[in-house]
DOBAFI-363696 format. One record per residue (C-alpha): residue number from 0; residue in three letters; x, y, z. Coordinates in pm, whole numbers, plus 50000, padded with zeros to 5 digits. Layout:
BEGIN
(pt NUM,ala,(X,Y,Z))
...
//
This chain:
BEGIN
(pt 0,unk,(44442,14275,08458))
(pt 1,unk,(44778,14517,08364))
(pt 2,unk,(44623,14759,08575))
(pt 3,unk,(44626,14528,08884))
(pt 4,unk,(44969,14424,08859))
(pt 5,unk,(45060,14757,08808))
(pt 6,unk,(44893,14867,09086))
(pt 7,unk,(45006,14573,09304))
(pt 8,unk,(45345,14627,09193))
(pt 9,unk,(45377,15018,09271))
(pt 10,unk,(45177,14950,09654))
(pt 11,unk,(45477,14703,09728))
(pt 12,unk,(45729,14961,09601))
(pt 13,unk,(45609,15197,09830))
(pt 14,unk,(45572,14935,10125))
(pt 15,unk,(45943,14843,10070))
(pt 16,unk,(46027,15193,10042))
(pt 17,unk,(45891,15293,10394))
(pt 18,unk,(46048,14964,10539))
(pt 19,unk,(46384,15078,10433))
(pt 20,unk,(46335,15471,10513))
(pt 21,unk,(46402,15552,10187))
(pt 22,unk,(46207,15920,10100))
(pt 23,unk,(46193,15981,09661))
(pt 24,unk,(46289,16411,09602))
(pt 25,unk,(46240,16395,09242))
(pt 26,unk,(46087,16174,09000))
(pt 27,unk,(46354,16185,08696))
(pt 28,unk,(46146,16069,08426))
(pt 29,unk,(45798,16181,08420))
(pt 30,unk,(45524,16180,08236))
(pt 31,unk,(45141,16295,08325))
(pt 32,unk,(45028,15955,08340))
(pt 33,unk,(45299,15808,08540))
(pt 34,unk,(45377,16091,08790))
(pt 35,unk,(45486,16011,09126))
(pt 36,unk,(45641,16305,09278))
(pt 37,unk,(45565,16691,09346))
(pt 38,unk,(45897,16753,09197))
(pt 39,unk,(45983,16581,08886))
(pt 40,unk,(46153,16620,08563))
(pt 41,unk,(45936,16601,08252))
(pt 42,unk,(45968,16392,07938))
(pt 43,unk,(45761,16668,07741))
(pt 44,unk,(45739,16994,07796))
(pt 45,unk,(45588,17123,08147))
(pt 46,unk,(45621,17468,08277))
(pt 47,unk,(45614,17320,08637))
(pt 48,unk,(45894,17049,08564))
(pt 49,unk,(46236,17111,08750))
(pt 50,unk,(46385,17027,08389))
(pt 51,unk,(46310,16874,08113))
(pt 52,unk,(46559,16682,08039))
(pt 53,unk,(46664,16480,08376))
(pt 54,unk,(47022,16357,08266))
(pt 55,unk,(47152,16755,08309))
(pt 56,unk,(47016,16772,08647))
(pt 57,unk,(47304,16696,08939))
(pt 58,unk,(47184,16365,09098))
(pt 59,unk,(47393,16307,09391))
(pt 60,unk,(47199,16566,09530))
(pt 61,unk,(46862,16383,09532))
(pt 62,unk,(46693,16061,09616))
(pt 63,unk,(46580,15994,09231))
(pt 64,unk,(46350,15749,09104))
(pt 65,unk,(46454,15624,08777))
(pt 66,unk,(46260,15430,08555))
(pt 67,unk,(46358,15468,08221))
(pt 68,unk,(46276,15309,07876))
(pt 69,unk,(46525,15009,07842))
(pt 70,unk,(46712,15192,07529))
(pt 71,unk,(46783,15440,07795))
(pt 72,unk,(46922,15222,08113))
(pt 73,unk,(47280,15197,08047))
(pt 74,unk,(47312,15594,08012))
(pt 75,unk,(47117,15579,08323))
(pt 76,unk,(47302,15316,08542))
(pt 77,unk,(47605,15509,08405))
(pt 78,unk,(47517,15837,08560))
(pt 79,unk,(47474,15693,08887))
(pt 80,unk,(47811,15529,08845))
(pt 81,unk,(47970,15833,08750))
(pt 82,unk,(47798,16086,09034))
(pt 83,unk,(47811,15848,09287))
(pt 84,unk,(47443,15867,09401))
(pt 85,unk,(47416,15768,09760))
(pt 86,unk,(47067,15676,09761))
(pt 87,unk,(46857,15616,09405))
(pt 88,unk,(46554,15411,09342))
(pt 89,unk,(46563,15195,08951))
(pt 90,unk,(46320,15033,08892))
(pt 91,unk,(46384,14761,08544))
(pt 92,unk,(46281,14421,08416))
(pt 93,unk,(46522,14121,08532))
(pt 94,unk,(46708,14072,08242))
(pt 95,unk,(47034,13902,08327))
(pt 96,unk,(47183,13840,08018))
(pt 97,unk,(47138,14196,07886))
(pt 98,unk,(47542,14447,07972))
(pt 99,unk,(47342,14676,08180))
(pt 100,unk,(47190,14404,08366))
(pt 101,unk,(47567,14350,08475))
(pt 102,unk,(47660,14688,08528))
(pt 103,unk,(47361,14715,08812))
(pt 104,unk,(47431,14385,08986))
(pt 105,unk,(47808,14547,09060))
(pt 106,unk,(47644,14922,09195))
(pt 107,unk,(47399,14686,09413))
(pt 108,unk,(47703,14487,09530))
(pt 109,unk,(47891,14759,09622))
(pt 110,unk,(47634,14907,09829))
(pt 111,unk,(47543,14604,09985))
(pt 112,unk,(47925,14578,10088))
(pt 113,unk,(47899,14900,10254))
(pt 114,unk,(47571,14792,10463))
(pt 115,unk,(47835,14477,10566))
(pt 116,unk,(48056,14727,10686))
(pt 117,unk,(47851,14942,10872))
(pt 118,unk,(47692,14638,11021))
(pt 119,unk,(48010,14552,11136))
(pt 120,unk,(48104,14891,11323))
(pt 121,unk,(47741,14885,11500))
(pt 122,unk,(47788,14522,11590))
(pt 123,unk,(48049,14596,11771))
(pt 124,unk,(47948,14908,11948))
(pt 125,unk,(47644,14711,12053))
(pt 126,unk,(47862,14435,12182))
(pt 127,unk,(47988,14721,12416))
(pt 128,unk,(47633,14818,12518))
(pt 129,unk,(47540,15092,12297))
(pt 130,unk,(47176,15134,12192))
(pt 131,unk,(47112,15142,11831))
(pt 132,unk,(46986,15484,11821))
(pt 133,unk,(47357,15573,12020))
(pt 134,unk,(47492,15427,11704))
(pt 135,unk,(47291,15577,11497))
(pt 136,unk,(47411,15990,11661))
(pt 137,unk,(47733,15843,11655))
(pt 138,unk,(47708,15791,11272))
(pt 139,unk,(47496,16122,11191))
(pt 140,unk,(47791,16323,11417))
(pt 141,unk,(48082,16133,11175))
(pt 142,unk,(47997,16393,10869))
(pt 143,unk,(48161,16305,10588))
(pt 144,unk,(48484,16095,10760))
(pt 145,unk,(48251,15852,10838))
(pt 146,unk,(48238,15753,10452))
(pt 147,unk,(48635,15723,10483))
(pt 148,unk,(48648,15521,10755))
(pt 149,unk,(48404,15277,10714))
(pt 150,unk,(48497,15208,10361))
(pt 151,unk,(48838,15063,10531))
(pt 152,unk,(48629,14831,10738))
(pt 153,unk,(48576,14607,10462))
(pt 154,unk,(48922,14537,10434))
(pt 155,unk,(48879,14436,10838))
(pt 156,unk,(48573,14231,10789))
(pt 157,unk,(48751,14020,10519))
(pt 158,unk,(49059,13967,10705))
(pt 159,unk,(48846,13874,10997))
(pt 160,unk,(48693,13581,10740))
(pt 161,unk,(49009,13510,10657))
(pt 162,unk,(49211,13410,10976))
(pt 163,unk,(48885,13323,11076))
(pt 164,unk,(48800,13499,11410))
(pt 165,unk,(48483,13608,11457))
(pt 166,unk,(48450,14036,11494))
(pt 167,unk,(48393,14004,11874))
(pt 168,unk,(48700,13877,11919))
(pt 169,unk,(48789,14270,11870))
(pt 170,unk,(48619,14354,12206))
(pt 171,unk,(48891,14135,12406))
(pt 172,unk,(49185,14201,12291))
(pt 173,unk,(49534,14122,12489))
(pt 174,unk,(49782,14194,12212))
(pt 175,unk,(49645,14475,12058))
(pt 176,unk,(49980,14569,11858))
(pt 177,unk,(50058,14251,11781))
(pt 178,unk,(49668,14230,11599))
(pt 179,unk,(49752,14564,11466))
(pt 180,unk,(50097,14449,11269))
(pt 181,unk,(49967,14187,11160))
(pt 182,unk,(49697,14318,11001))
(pt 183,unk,(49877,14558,10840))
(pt 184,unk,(50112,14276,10746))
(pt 185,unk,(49845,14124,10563))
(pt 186,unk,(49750,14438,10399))
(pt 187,unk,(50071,14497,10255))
(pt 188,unk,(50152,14117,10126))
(pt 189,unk,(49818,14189,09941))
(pt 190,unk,(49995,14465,09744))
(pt 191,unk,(49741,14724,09904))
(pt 192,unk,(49885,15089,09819))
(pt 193,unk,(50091,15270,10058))
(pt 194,unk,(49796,15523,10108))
(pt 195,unk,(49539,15255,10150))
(pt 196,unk,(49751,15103,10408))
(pt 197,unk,(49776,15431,10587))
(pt 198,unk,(49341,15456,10582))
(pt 199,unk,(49333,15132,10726))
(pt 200,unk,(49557,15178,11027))
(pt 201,unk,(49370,15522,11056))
(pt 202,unk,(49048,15301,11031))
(pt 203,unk,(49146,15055,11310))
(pt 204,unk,(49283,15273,11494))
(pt 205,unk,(48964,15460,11532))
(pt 206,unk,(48733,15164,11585))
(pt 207,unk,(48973,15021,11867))
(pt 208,unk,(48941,15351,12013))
(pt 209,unk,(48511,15377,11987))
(pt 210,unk,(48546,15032,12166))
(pt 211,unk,(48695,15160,12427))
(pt 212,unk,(49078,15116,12445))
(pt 213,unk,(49334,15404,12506))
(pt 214,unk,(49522,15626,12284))
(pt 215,unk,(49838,15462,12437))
(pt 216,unk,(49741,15121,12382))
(pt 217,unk,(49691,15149,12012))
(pt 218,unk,(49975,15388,11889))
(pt 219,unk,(50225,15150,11992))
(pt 220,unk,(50600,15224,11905))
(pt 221,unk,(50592,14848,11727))
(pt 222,unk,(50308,14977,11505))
(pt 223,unk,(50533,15299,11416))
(pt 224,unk,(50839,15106,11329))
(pt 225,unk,(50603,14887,11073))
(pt 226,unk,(50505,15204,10909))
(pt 227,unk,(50782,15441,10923))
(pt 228,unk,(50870,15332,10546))
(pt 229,unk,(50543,15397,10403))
(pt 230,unk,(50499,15719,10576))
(pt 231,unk,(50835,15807,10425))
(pt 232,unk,(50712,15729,10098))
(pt 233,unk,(50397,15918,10143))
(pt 234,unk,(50520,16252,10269))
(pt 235,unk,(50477,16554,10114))
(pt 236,unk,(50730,16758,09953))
(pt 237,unk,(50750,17113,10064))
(pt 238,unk,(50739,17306,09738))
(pt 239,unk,(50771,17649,09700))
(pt 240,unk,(50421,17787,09615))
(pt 241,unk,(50297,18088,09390))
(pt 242,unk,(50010,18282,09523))
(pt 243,unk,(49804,18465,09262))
(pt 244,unk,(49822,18824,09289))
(pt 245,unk,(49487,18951,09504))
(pt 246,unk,(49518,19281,09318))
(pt 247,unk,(49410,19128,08983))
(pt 248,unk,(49131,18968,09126))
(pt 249,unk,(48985,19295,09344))
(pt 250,unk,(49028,19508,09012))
(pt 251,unk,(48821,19227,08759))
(pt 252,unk,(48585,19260,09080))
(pt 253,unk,(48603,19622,09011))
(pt 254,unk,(48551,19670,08637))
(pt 255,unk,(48223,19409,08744))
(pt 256,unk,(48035,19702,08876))
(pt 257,unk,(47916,19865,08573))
(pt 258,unk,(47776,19566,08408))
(pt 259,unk,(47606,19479,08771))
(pt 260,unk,(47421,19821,08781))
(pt 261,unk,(47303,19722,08478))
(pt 262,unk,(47172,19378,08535))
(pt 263,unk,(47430,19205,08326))
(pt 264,unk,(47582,18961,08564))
(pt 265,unk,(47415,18626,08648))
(pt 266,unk,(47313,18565,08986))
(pt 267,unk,(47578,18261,08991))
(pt 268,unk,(47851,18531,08929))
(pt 269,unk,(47710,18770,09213))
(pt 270,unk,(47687,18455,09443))
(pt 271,unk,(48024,18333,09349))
(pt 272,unk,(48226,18719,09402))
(pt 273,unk,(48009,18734,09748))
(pt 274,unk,(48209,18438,09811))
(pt 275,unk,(48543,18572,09731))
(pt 276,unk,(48501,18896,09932))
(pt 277,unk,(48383,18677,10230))
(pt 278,unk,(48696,18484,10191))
(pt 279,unk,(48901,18767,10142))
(pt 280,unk,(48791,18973,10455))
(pt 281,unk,(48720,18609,10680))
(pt 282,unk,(49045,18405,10541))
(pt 283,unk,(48761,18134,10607))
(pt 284,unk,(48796,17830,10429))
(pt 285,unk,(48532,17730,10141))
(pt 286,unk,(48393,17441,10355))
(pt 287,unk,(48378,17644,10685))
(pt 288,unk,(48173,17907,10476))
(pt 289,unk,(47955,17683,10308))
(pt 290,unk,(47841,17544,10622))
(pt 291,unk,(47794,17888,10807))
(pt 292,unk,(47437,18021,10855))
(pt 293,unk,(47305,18388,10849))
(pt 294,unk,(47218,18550,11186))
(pt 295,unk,(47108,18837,11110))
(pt 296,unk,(47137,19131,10828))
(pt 297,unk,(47096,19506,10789))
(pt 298,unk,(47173,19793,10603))
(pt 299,unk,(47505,19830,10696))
(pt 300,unk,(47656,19503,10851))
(pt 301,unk,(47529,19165,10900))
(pt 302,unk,(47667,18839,11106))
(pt 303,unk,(47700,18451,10986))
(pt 304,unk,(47795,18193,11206))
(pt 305,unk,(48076,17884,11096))
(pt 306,unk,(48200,17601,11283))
(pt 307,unk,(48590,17510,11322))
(pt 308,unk,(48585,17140,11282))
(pt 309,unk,(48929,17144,11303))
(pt 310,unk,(49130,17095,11672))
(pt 311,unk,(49074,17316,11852))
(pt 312,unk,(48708,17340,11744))
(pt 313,unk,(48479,17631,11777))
(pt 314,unk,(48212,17850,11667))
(pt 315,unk,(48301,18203,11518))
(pt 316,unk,(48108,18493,11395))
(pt 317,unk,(48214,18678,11130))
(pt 318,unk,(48055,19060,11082))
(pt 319,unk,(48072,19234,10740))
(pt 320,unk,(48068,19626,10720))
(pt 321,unk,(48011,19885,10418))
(pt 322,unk,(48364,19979,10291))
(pt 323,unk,(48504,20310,10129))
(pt 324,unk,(48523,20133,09818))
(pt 325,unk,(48199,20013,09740))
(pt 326,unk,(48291,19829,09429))
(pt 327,unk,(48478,19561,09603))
(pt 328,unk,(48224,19576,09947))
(pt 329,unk,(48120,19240,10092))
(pt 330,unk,(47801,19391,10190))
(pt 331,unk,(47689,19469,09845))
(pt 332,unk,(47797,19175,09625))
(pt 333,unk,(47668,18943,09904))
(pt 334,unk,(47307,19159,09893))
(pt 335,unk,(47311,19204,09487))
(pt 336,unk,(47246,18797,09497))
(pt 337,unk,(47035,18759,09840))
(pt 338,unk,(46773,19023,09710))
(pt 339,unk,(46714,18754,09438))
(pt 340,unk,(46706,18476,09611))
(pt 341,unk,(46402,18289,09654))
(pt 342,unk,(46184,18329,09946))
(pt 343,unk,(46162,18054,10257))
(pt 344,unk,(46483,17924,10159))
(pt 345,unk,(46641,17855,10526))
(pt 346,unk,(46949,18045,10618))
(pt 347,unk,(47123,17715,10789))
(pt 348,unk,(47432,17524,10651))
(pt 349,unk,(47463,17403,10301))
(pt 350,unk,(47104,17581,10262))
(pt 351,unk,(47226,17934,10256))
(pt 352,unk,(47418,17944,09903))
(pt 353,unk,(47066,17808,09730))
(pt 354,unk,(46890,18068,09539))
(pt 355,unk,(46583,17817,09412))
(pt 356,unk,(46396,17579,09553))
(pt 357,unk,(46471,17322,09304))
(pt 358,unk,(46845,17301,09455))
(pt 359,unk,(46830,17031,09696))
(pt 360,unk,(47162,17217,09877))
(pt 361,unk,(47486,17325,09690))
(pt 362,unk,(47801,17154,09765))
(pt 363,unk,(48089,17312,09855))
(pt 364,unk,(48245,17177,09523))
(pt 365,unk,(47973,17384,09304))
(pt 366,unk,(48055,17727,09457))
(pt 367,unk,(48482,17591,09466))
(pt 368,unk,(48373,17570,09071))
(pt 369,unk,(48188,17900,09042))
(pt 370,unk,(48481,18089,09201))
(pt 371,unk,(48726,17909,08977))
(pt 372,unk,(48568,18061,08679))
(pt 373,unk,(48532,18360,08810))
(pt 374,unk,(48965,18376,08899))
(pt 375,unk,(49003,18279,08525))
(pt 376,unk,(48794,18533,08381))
(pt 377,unk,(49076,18855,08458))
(pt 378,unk,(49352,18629,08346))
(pt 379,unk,(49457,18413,08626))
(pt 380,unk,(49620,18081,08568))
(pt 381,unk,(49408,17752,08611))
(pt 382,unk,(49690,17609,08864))
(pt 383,unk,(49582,17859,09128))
(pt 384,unk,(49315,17714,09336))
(pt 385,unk,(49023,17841,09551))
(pt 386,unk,(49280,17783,09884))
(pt 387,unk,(49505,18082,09701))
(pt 388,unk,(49274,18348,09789))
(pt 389,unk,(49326,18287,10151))
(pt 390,unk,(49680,18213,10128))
(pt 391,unk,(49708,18547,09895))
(pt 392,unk,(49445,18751,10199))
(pt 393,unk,(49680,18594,10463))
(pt 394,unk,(50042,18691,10296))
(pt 395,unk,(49915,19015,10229))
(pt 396,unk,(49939,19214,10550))
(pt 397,unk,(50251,19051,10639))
(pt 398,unk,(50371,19217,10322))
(pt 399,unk,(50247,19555,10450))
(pt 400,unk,(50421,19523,10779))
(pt 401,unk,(50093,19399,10938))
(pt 402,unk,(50184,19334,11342))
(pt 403,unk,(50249,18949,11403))
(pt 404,unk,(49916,18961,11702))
(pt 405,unk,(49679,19151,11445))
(pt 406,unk,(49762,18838,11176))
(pt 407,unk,(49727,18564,11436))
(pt 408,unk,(49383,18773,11536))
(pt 409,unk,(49253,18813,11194))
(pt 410,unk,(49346,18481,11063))
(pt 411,unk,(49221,18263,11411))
(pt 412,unk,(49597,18161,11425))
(pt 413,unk,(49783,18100,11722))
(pt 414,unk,(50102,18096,11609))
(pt 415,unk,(50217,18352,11351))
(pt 416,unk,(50592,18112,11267))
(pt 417,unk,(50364,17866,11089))
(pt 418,unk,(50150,18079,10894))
(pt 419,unk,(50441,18307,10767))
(pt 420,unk,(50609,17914,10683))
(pt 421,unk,(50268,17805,10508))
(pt 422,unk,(50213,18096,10337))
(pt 423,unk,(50547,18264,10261))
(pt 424,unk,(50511,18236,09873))
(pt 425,unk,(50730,18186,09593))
(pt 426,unk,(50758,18614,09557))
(pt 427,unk,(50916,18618,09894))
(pt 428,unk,(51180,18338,09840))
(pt 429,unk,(51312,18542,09497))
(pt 430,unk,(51371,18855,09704))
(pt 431,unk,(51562,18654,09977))
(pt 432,unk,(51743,18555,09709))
(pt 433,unk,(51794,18893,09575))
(pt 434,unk,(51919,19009,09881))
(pt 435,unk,(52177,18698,09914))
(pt 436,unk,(52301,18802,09552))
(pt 437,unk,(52366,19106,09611))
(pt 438,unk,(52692,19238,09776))
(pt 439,unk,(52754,19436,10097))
(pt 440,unk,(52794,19810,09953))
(pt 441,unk,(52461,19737,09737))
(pt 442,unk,(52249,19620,10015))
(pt 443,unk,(52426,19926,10227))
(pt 444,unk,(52326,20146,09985))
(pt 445,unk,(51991,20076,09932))
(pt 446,unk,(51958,20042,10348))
(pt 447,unk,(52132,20416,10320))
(pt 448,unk,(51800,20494,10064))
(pt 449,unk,(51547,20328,10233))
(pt 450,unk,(51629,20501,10569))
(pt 451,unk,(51639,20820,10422))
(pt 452,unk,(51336,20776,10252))
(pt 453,unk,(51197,20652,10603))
(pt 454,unk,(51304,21004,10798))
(pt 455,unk,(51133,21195,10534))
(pt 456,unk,(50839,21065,10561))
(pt 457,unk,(50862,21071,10971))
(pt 458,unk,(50995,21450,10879))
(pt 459,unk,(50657,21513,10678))
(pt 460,unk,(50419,21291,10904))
(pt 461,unk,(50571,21507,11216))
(pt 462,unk,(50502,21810,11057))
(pt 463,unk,(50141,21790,10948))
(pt 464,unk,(50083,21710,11333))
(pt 465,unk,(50246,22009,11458))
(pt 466,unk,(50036,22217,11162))
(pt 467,unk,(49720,22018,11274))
(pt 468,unk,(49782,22123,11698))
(pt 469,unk,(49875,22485,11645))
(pt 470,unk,(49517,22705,11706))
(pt 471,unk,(49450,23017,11520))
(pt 472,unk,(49349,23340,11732))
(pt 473,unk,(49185,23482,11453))
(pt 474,unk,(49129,23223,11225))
(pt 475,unk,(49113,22820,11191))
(pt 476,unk,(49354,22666,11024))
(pt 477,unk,(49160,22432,10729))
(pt 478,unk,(49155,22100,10696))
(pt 479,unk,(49363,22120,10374))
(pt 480,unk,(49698,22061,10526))
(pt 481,unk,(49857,22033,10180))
(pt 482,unk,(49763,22406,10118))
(pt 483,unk,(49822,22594,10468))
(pt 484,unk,(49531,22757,10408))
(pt 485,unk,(49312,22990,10664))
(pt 486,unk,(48969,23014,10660))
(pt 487,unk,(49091,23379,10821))
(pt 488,unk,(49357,23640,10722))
(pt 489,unk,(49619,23606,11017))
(pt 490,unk,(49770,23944,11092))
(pt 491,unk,(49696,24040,10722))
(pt 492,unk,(49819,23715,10554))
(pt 493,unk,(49687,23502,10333))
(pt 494,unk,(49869,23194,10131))
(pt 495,unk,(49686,22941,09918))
(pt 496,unk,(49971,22791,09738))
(pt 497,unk,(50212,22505,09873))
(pt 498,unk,(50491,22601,10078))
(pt 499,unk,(50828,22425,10140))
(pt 500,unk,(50982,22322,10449))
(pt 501,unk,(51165,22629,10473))
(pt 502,unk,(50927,22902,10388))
(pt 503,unk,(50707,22745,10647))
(pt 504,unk,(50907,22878,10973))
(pt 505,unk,(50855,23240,10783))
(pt 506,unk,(50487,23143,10758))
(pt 507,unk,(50416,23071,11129))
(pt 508,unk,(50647,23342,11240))
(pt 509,unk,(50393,23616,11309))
(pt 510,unk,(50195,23347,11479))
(pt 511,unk,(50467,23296,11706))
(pt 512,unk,(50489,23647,11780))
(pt 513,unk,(50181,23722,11817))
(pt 514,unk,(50187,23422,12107))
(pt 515,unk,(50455,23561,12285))
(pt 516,unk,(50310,23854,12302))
(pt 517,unk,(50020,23730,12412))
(pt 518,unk,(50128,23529,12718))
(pt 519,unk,(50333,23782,12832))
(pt 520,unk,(50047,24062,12906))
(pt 521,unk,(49854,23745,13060))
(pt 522,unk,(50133,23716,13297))
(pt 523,unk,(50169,24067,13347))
(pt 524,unk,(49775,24093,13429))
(pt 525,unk,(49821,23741,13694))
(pt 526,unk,(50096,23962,13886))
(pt 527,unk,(49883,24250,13939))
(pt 528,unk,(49571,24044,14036))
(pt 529,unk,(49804,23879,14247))
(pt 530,unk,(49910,24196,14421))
(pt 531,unk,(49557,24334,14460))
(pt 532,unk,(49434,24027,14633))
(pt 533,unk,(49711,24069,14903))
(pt 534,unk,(49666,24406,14989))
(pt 535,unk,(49299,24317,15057))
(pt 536,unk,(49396,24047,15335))
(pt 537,unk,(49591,24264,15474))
//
C-alpha cells in the first residue's frame, strides 16, 4: 500500500513538474534506492556522485531537488535563502506549526510575488497586442536587468490596488507626468529609500516606454524637479583612487612559472592568471570576458569573441599572440588550463571558463573571486578590486607617453579626456602636487636636466643610425653596435672595445677616405666614357 502512494505521489510530481517546465540538474540528496537523477549528490559514498556531501555544492547554479530528512530542513530551506536559488524543487510533510514550516511559506511567497509581477508586465504588453511568445523573447533578451526591473513592479502593482485603478488603465494614459509624480509621491510618503525610489522611476519609466509612449513624454521636466533632491543625495563622490601597481602582479605571475613546469599550480590558479593576462592585454571587463566564446586556437594565436552590452553596443574580437616573455604570455597560461579541461565542454558564453562537467556554468563572480586571491597572494591589498587591473592596464601607457589615438584604439574608447579623468590615479595627483610645491628655479632646473638628458639620448639614438647606414667595402659592419665591431679588417683595422663619441670620427676616418677616393676615380672613368661615346657619333 506505501508503495502505491509512493508511487502515485512521485507520477504527480513529475506531471506537475512538466506542467510548470520545470527540468531537475541534480538530485541533492541521494541514495541508491531513491535516485532520481543522472547527476546527483550521494548520502554515502559513490565514486560517480558529483559530491558527497550536497550542502558544499553551489546551488544557484542548478535546478535541485531537495528532499531531506526533517532534522535536516531548516539547514536546507536556509541555503536556498542564503544563495538565492532561482528555481529548486522541496519536497516535505505539511507541518505548519513546525519554524521551518514558516521559513518556506515566506520563500514560496516571495516567489509567488514575483510571478504577480511578471504577470503584470505581460498583461500589459498583451493588452498592446503582443503574442505571448513576443513576451516571452522580450523577457529572455532582458538578461539579468530584467530581475531589477521587474522586482520594482511590485511596488506598481500595489499602488495600482491601492488608488484602485485597474493596470490597463496604464495603456491610456493622458497625464503621464502627473501619474508619474504621484507615484513617486506615494513612494516617498512610504519612507521608500532614496535608491529604491530611483529603481522605481527607472522601472516605470521603462514599462511606459515597452507600451509604447515616447522618450519625451515620460522624462518630463516636472518629473526631474521631483527628483533633483534625491539624485543629489545619491551622487557619487569623486574620490581620488589608488591603482595597484601592475608590476607586482606580472612579477608574482613570473616567479609562478617554475612551480607550473612542475605541475604545482591548480588548474583554478592557471584559469584564474589566464584571466588576468586576458584582461591585461584586452582591458576587457570581467563580465564582457566571461561571456566571450572561443573561435578558434593555434599554436601561436587564437581569437574569442565578446559582446559590448554597453551603448554603443558591439561585437569585438580579441587575438592573443606568443610574447618575448613567455612567463607572463596569454597564450600559455590560457593553454596550461585548456589542455586540462574536459572534453565536449562548449566554447560559448558562461560555458567556456568550465573545466568539468559537473559545473553547471561559472559565474562571473567565481572567476572575480579566483582572481582576487590570486592579487593577494604577492602582497596586494584586499581594497583593490578585479576593475584595478584594467584601470592599472589602461593608466599604464599613458604613463609611458602612449599616443592619445593608440589608447582610445586599444582601450575601445572614443574619447581619451574621460579615460585619462577615470583613470588618472591617486600616483598622478601627488606628482601634480609635487610640481605645484615646488618653486620656479627647481622645476627650471630639473626641465634644464630632463632636456639634457632628452638630447643625449636623441645624440646616441642618431648615432647608432648613422653607424647602422654606413656600408663597408671590405667588410660588414656587425650587428653589435655597442662594440663597432667588423666582421672584416678595414684598411688594416680592427677595434673590439667601446669607443667614445670622440674617438669615433678617428674610427670612420679612413672610411671616409677611402670613399672619397673612391667616387672620385668613378667620376674620372664617367668623363672619359663620356668623351669616347662622342667621338663615335661624330
Amino acid at each position: 500500500m506505501d508503495a502505491e502512494i509512493t508511487h502515485s505521489r512521485e507520477k504527480f510530481i513529475k506531471k506537475l513538474l512538466k506542467e510548470l517546465g520545470i527540468q531537475i540538474s541534480i538530485d541533492i540528496f541521494a541514495t541508491r534506492a531513491n535516485l532520481k537523477c543522472t547527476r546527483y549528490c550521494s548520502i554515502i559514498e559513490n565514486k560517480f556522485a558529483v559530491k558527497q556531501n550536497g550542502f558544499k555544492l553551489e546551488w544557484s547554479k542548478e535546478i535541485p531537488l531537495l528532499h531531506r530528512p526533517i532534522s535536516q530542513l531548516v539547514k536546507t530551506i536556509r541555503k536556498v535563502k542564503k544563495e538565492r536559488v532561482p528555481v529548486a524543487v522541496l519536497i516535505t510533510p505539511k507541518q505548519p506549526n513546525q519554524k521551518w514550516f514558516t521559513e518556506l511559506r515566506e520563500i514560496a511567497i516571495q516567489k509567488w510575488e514575483q510571478r504577480r509581477r511578471e504577470k503584470l508586465f505581460r498583461q500589459l504588453l498583451q493588452a498592446r497586442g503582443l503574442s505571448s511568445n513576443a513576451v516571452d523573447l522580450v523577457i529572455s533578451n532582458w538578461s539579468s536587468q530584467w530581475i531589477t526591473h521587474i522586482a520594482r513592479l511590485r511596488l506598481l502593482a500595489g499602488y495600482l490596488k491601492r488608488i484602485p485603478l485597474q493596470p490597463d488603465y496604464l495603456l491610456n494614459l493622458d497625464q503621464r507626468q502627473i501619474f508619474m509624480v504621484n507615484y513617486l509621491e506615494d513612494a516617498i510618503s512610504q519612507k521608500c529609500l532614496n535608491n529604491s525610489v530611483k529603481n522605481q522611476r527607472c522601472a516605470i519609466a521603462v514599462l511606459l516606454k515597452f507600451l509604447g509612449y515616447s522618450e519625451q513624454q515620460i522624462q518630463s521636466d516636472l518629473v526631474k524637479q521631483l527628483m533633483r533632491k534625491i539624485i543629489m543625495q545619491l551622487r557619487q563622490s569623486d574620490n581620488e583612487k589608488q591603482i595597484c601597481d601592475l608590476d607586482i602582479l606580472l612579477n608574482y605571475i613570473k616567479s609562478q612559472v617554475p612551480l607550473l613546469e612542475q605541475g604545482l599550480v591548480t588548474i583554478q590558479q592557471r584559469r584564474a592568471i589566464a584571466a588576468i593576462r586576458e584582461m591585461v592585454f584586452t582591458v576587457a571587463s570581467l563580465a564582457e570576458l566571461h561571456r566571450a566564446t572561443l573561435l578558434s586556437t593555434s599554436d601561436d594565436e587564437y581569437i574569442i569573441q565578446t559582446t559590448f552590452l554597453k551603448s554603443p553596443q558591439s561585437i569585438a574580437e580579441f587575438k592573443f599572440y606568443k610574447i618575448p616573455d613567455e612567463r607572463i604570455c596569454p597564450l600559455r597560461w590560457f593553454k596550461s588550463w585548456f589542455a586540462d579541461r574536459e572534453s565536449n565542454i562548449p566554447n560559448k558564453a558562461q560555458e567556456l571558463w568550465r573545466f568539468r562537467h559537473v559545473e553547471r556554468y561559472i559565474q562571473a563572480d567565481d572567476l572575480n573571486k579566483a582572481i582576487s586571491v590570486v592579487m593577494q597572494s604577492p602582497g596586494i591589498s584586499k581594497t583593490y578590486s578585479v576593475t584595478s587591473i584594467r584601470a592599472s592596464a589602461i593608466n599604464k601607457p599613458l604613463k609611458h607617453n602612449v599616443s592619445s589615438a593608440q589608447v582610445d584604439r586599444f582601450t575601445h574608447h572614443s574619447d581619451t579626456a574621460s579615460t585619462v579623468r577615470q583613470y588618472y590615479d591617486k600616483n598622478n595627483n601627488v606628482e601634480a602636487r609635487k610640481v605645484l610645491c615646488q618653486k620656479k628655479e627647481e622645476l627650471n632646473n630639473e626641465e634644464d636636466e630632463e632636456q639634457e638628458r632628452t638630447i643625449l639620448e636623441e645624440i646616441e639614438h642618431e648615432r647608432s643610425n648613422v653607424e647602422q647606414r654606413i656600408p663597408s667595402p671590405d667588410g660588414v659592419l656587425s650587428p653589435s653596435l655597442s662594440d663597432l665591431e667588423f666582421s672584416q679588417p678595414l684598411s688594416g683595422f680592427h677595434n673590439t672595445q667601446p669607443q667614445s663619441s670622440i674617438e669615433t670620427g678617428d674610427i670612420f676616418q679612413p672610411f671616409l677616405q677611402y670613399s672619397r677616393i673612391q667616387t672620385e676615380e668613378v667620376e674620372v672613368q664617367k668623363t672619359q666614357q663620356d668623351a669616347t661615346n662622342a667621338e663615335e657619333v661624330a
